[in-house]
C-alpha positions, 0 to 999 in steps of 0.5 A, a space after each residue: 806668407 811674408 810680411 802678411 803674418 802680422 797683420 793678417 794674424 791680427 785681423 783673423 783673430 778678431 784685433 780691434 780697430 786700434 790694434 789693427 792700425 798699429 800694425 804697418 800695413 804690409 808693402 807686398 802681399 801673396 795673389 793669384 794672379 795672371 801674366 800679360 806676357 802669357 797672352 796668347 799661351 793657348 792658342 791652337 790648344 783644345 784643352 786651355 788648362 788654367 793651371 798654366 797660366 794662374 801663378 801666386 806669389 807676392 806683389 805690391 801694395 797699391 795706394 788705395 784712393 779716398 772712396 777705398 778700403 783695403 781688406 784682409 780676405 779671408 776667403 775668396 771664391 771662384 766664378 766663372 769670370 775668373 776661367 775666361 780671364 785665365 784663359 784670356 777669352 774672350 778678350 784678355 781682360 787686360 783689356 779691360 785694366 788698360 782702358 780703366 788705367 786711362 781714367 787717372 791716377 786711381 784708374 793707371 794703379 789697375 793697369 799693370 803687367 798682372 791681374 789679380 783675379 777673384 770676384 767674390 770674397 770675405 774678410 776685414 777691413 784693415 785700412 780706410 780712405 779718407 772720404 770713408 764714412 760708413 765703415 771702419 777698421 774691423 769690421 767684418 764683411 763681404 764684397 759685392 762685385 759690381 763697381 760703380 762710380 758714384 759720380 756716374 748719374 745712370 748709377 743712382 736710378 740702377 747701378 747697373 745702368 752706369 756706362 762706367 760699371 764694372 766687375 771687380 776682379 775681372 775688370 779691375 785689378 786688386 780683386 778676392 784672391 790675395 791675402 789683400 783686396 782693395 774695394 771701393 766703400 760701396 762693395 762692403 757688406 756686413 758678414 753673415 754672423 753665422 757662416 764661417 769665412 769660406 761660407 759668406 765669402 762664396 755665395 754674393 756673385 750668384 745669389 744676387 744674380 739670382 736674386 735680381 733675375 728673380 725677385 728684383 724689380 729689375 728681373 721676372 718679379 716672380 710672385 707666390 705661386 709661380 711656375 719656375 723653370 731652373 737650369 742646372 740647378 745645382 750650378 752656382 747660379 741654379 743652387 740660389 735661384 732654386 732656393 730663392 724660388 721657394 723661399 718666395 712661395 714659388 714653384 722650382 722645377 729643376 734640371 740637372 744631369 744626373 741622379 745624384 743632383 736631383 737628390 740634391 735639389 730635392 734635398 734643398 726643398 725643390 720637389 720637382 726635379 727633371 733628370 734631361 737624360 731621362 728625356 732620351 734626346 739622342 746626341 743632339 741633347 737640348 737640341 733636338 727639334 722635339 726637345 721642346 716639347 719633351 721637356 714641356 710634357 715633363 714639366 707638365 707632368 710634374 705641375 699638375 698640368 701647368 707651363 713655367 711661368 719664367 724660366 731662368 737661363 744662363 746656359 745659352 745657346 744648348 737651351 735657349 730654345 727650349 726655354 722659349 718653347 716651354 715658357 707658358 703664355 705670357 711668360 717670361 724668359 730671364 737671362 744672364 749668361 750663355 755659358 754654352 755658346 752666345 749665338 742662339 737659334 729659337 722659334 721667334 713663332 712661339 714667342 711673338 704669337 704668345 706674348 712672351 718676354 725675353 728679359 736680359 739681366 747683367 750681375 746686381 747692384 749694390 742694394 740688390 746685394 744688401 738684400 740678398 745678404 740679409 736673406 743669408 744673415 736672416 738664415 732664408 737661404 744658405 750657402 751652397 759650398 762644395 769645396 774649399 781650396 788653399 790660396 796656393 791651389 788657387 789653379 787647382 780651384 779655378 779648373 775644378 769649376 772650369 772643367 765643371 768637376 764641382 757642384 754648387 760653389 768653390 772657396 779658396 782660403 786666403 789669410 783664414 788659415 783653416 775651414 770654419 774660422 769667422 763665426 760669430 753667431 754659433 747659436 744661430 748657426 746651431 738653430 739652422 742646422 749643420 745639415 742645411 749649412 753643408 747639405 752641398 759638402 755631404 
């Protein structure tokens, strides 16, 4: 750290709004970041390591706008936004800065010839814009990603209806990996009181995902009793959902690729578990022209005779027919990524003659945030952190997940200068339980 200390010093420490705003607002910070003039490093390599193209070092301050805020991040997380922008796939998200900067002033600040990436993260404010009401210097928070202009009237039925959403870190600059972050008001969140900063900092991306797919008005409305099938269940994504799902009297049946995973799901309360190398479909895995009916058999087995209700997909093209076959009458198949490949083959036959849905689900919006937030703060669900990085090893962090060495969740400490500073509520935190709170770091 260089002009940070101070600052960032006080803001760890707990300093009150008062001494926080006497204390000059540094003009350059620490940040992992990517170079536009190293667009292109990786073409014709097979292995795109984001080592190569993740740097830290100190850049420039911005000015923030009347709507903004700026926060000391005390920790930040990786997800999986922040591997595509690393390897500039599959568009440079340079891209995306270059037409944000054609919006004005406010928009012109994001295009530059670096990015600073991260799109989930924790900390304290430490300066507000003027038109800011409902936060202040201090406060304790975390940040929701979606960014959505308030002026923009498909934000006020769904945030995620707006043309103009965004996704903080990703298609904006000034995101979670830095000593300093600028937000916009509407991405702040009051801190979990009992979690630590790397804890609360790494769950709001995916849990409310998760939680929109699921219990959202806009996702599946899973109800009691329902039947749901989890793909990769440890996953960043999968970890949540499986807890979502028997928080909300659900049924989860997990998938996961090895023994020691399915421990772990069992481990969160999720008593149906399928290991999909037990189902022995040769080299062709998921697939396999019977995958379907293989796993279906499996799920049947488990449940007592009963198909999934929903399924929850994000894995793509490897699974999406699977999905669509064991999907039961009338179920409904929710999908928010396709982290195997975008282009999906299936069996039209088993969704039009049994009536079932494919629902498409894109990130959060800002109370769907908010809620699941207050599942974390209400100690429903938990956090599921498996490693936790320096700033300086941000690279290091950022491969862990892209090479899928990790389970769960990845936290990179920023101006926290240590594991397990920013709890507020250890008597809570006693309440609930070491052993729930790090069941993914045993």
């Amino acid at each position: 750290m260089a002009q940070t200390d101070a600052l960032l010093e006080a803001a760890r420490e707990g300093a009150g709004e008062q001494e926080l705003l006497g204390i000059d607002l540094p003009s350059r910070f620490r940040a992992s970041y990517i170079r536009k003039d190293e667009v292109g490093i990786f073409e014709g390599q097979k292995d795109k390591d984001v080592r190569r193209s993740m740097h830290v070092g100190e850049v420039d301050m911005p000015e923030i706008a009347p709507d903004e805020c700026v926060v000391a991040v005390m920790s930040a997380a990786i997800n999986f936004n922040t591997v595509w922008s690393a390897i500039f796939e599959p568009v440079p998200t340079f891209a995306f800065l270059e037409k944000f900067g054609r919006q004005g002033w406010y928009g012109a600040r994001h295009d530059l010839p670096y990015h600073i990436l991260g799109s989930d993260g924790s900390g304290v404010v430490v300066r507000t814009g003027a038109g800011v009401k409902g936060w202040k210097v201090g406060d304790r928070v975390v940040i929701s990603p979606s960014y959505v202009d308030e002026e923009d009237h498909g934000s006020y039925d769904d945030g995620m209806m707006s043309e103009s959403q965004l996704a903080w870190g990703f298609e904006t600059n000034f995101g979670s990996l830095g000593d300093y972050c600028i937000v916009k008001a509407n991405q702040l969140i009051r801190k979990p009181a009992h979690l630590s900063w790397e804890e609360a900092g790494a769950n709001t991306l995916c849990a409310a995902t998760a939680y929109r797919m699921l219990v959202g008005r806009h996702g599946a409305q899973m109800k009691q009793g329902d039947v749901v099938l989890i793909w990769g269940a440890t996953g960043g994504l999968g970890s949540y959902a499986t807890q979502l799902v028997k928080n909300g009297g659900g049924i989860p049946v997990g998938v996961v690729s090895s023994e020691e995973k399915a421990e772990l799901v069992r481990a969160q309360g999720c008593d149906h578990v399928i290991n999909r190398n037990d189902l022995d479909l040769g080299e062709q895995g998921l697939r396999h022209p019977k995958a379907g009916r293989m796993l279906g058999e499996a799920i049947r087995r488990l449940t007592g005779g009963e198909d999934p209700g929903i399924v929850f997909e994000y894995l793509g093209r490897e699974t999406f027919n699977a999905s669509v076959y064991v999907a039961k009458r009338g179920g409904k198949i929710v999908t928010c990524g396709s982290s195997t490949g975008y282009k999906h083959e299936y069996d039209n036959r088993f969704l039009w003659m049994r009536l079932k849905s494919i629902i498409g689900s894109h990130g959060f919006n800002y109370h769907e945030a908010v809620q699941t937030n207050r599942l974390f703060s209400l100690g429903m669900i938990h956090p599921t952190l498996s490693k936790v990085f320096s700033l300086e090893d941000a690279g290091e962090a950022t491969r862990a997940v892209q090479t899928n060495q990790h389970i769960g969740k990845v936290a990179v400490l920023c101006g926290a200068s240590a594991k397990g500073q920013g709890i507020d509520d250890p008597a809570m935190r006693e309440r609930i339980g070491e052993e729930k709170l790090n069941l993914y770091r045993s």
